[in-house]
N, C-alpha and C positions, 0 to 999 in steps of 0.2 A: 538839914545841915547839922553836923556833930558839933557839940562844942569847942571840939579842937579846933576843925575848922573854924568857928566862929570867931577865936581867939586871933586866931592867925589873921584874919584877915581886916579884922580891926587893928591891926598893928602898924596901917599906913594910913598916915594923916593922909588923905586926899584931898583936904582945902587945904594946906599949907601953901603961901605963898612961893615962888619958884625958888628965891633965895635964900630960905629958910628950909625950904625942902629935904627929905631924904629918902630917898628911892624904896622900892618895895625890901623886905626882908628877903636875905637870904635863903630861907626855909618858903619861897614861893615859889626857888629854882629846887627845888630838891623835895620836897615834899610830893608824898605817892599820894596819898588821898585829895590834896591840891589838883594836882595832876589829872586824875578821874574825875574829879568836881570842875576842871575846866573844859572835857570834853563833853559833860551833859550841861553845865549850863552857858559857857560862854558860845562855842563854837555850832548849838541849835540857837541864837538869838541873832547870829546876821549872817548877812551874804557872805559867800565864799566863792572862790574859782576854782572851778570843774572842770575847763581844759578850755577848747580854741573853738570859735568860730568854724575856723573851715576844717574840721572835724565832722563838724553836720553841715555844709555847703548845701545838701541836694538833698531833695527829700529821698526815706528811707537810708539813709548815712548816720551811724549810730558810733558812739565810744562808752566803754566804762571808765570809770575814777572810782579812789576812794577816800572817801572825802571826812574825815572827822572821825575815822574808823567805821565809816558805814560804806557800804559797796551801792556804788549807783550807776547805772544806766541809764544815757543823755539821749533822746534821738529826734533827728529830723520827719515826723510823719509823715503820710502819703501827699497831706493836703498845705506840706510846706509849715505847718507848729510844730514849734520846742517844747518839744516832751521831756522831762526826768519823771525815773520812778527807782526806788530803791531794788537792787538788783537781787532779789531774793523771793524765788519761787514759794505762790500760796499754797504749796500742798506741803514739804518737806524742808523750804529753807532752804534747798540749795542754790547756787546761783545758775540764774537763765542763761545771761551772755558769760562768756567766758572768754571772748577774745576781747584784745583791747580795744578793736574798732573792726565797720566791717560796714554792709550793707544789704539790705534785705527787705523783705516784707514781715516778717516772721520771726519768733523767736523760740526756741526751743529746748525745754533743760533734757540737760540729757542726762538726769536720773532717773525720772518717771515718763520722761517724753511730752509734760504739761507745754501747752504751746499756747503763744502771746504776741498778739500784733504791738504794731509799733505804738496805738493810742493805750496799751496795756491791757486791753479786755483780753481776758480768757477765752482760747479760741478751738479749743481740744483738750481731754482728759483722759488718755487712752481708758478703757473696761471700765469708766467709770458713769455711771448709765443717767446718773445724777445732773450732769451739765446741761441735759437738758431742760432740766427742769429749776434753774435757778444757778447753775454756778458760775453761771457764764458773766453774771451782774455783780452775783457778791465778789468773787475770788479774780475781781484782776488786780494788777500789780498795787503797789503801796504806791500813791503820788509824790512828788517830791515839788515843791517850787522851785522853777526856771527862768531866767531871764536871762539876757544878751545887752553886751557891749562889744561890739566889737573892736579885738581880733579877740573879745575873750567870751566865757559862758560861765554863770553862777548857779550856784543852789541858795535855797535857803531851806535848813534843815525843820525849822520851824512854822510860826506866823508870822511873815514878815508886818510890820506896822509900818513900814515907808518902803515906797517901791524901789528898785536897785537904780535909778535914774535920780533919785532924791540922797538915796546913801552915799552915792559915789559923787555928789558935789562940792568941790566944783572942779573933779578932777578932768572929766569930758568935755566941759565948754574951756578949759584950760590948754589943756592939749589936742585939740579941733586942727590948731594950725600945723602941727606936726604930721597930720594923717595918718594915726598909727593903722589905721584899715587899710592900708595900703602897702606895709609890710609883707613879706614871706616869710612865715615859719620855715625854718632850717632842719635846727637839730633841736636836743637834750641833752643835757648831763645830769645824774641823779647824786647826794652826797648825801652818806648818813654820817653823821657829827656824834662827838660825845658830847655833849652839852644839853640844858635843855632850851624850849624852841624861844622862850622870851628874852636870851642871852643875843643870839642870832637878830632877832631884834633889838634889842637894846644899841648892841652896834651897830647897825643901820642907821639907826635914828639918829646918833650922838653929833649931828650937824657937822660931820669932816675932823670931829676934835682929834679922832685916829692917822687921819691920814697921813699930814705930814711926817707922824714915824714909824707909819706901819705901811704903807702902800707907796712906795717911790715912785712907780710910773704913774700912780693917779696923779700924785705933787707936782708932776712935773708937768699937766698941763689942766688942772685944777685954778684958777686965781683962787686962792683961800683966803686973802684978804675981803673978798666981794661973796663969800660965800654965806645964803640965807637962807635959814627954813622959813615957813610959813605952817601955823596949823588950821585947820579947820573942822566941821565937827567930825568928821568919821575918816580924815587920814591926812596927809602931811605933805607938803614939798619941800626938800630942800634942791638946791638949784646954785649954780655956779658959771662964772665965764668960762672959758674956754682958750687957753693961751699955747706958746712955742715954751717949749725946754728953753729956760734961760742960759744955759749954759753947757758946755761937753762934760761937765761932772755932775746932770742931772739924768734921769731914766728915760731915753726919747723913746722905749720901748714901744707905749699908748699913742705915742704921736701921730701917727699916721692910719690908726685906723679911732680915735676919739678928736675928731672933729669940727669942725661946724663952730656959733658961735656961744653957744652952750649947754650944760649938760643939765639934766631935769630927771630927781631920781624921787619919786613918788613911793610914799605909803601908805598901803589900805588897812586899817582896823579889819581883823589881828592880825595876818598872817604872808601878807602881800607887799610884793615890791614889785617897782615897774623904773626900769633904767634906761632915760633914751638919749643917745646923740643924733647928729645929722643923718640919718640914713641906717640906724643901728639901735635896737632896742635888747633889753634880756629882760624877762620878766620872772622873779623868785618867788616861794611856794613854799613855806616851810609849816613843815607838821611834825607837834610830839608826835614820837613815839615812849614816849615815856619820861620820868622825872628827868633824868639824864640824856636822852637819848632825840634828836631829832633826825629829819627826814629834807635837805631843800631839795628843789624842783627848780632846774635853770632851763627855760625855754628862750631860746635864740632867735631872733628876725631881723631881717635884713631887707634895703629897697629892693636889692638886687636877687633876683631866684638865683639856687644853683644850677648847677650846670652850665657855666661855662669856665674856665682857666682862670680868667682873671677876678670872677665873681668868688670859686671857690680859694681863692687864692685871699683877699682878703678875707671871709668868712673865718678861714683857719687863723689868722693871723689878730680877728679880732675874739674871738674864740679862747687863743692861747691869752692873750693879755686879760680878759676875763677869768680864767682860770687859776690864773696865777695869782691873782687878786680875793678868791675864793680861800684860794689856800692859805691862804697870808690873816682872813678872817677866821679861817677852820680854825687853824693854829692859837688864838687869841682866843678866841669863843671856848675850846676847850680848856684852854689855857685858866679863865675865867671860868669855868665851870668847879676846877677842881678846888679855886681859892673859897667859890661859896658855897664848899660841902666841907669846908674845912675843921669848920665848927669856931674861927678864930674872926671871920668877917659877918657881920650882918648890913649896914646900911651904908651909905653914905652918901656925898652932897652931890646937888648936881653941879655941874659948870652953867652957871644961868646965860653965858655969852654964847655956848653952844647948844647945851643939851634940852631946849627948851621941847623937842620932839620925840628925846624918851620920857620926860614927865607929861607932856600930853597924853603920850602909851599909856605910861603906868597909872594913870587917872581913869583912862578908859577902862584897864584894867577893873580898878578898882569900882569901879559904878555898875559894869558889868556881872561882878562876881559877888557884890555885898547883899544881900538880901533885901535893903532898905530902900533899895532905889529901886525904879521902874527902868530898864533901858530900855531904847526906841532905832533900835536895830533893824 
């Protein structure tokens, strides 16, 4: 660690009491070596999501991701195990798979023709007379750790020291009764934001303090009166009733497709959100891509499959109120981004009635990135 860095990042009290508090510096949304210093060491010390369950449904059913700026390849082997291994051929680097998803027995890059089964061992080197005598053991793919919840699939770019069932509590035994395995993936929409990616968090986290003047159709069937986070060690609920438009001068937009009797929008240290109503999930995905610059990932599930009139008929219509509500964050997060490169803002307080789940973030943050602590990621 540089000294600069080391300055910087002693610059947040992380025991300060909540009310006393004041958020990370400025210069943690903007800083390029920051930046680089959280893609080697925050994002190799815990789980992360890699993509979906029924991506690898059957064996030999594979996808790539790319996950922290590393290229991986997820696949179902012959004998039904979750395989990852980082997608980058041992003879030249280039990458193996190249389509997003696919199925097979086999894998083949197609710069040298190096060929690789699904449990990664080296299985062909073309004119290379050497495989058989040893490369077959050394030169298969780089391992990656794998694990499953479904509807979803992790990595752990490192060693994990708690397995992804320990990390993620008590997010699964919470939402058991909702059966999110029971969902259908839909679609996608991908959004590159000017901001950078702990802005995008930050407003997530802020327990609804935005909503009422920033999202009208959430307001309008939100109780924000009844609205709670909860933290725990490695991510966050906040959670709310579920109510009618009080009136014809509110937004009944959300009305009829955010239902049920209420809403539960889940956050995973670092990078993760998971948003469910009755019958209706979206799960977000955000990754720097740089001081300024992120990447979300909005995956869509629904009880109902497509393909029929009236199935895709809500889809679209909970789709569009979703998006619109993206947009409405874009705008703020950017918004927000340019005030704290301004060189005029550095810190300020939290609202201790709401924001108790960006300073649980920005804690995490902090224990993750200080040198002095151990985390148990």
């Amino acid at each position: 660690m540089t000294p600069h860095l080391y300055r910087l990042l002693r610059q947040f009290q992380a025991d300060a009491p909540l009310d006393e508090a004041r958020t990370i510096p400025a210069r943690w949304y903007t800083d390029p070596e920051l930046t680089a210093y959280e893609n080697e060491r925050l994002f190799t010390q815990v789980w992360l999501v890699a993509g979906r369950s029924d991506q690898v449904a059957h064996p030999g059913d594979y996808f790539t991701a790319e996950v922290a700026g590393r290229p991986l390849v997820i696949a179902r082997d012959t004998d039904g195990n979750l395989r990852g291994f980082y997608n980058i051929c041992r003879h030249r680097a280039a990458r193996v798979v190249t389509e997003e998803h696919g199925h097979g027995q086999h894998w083949r890059c197609r710069y040298h023709g190096w060929t690789y089964d699904l449990s990664g061992l080296l299985r062909g080197a073309p004119e290379c007379a050497a495989v058989t005598s040893g490369w077959r053991e050394h030169y298969h793919l780089y391992p990656v750790t794998v694990a499953e919840w479904p509807p979803l699939v992790f990595v752990h770019l490192g060693q994990p020291s708690l397995p992804l069932a320990e990390y993620l509590t008590p997010l699964p035994q919470k939402m058991a009764p909702w059966h999110l395995e029971r969902l259908h993936f839909v679609t996608r929409r991908v959004y590159n934001l000017a901001c950078n990616w702990k802005v995008f968090v930050d407003n997530y986290l802020d327990g609804g303090y935005h909503v009422p003047t920033l999202h009208r159709s959430l307001a309008a069937v939100l109780d924000y009166r009844h609205y709670v986070t909860e933290t725990y060690r490695y991510c966050s609920l906040q959670h709310s009733p579920l109510k009618q438009p009080d009136s014809d001068l509110e937004d009944a937009s959300a009305a009829s497709v955010r239902t049920g009797k209420e809403a539960a929008y889940w956050w995973l240290f670092p990078n993760f959100m998971l948003n469910v109503y009755q019958g209706v999930m979206d799960t977000n995905l955000v990754w720097p891509l740089g001081p300024d610059r992120c990447r979300v990932i909005f995956d869509f599930y629904f009880a109902d499959p497509a393909g029929t009139p009236q199935a895709d008929r809500f889809h679209a219509e909970s789709i569009a109120v979703a998006e619109r509500v993206q947009q409405e964050d874009a705008d703020i997060c950017e918004q927000v981004q340019r005030g704290l490169a301004s060189g005029v803002f550095d810190t300020g307080p939290y609202c201790s009635r709401r924001e108790m789940g960006v300073y649980h973030f920005h804690r995490l943050l902090a224990q993750f990135l200080t040198p002095s602590t151990t985390p148990q990621g």
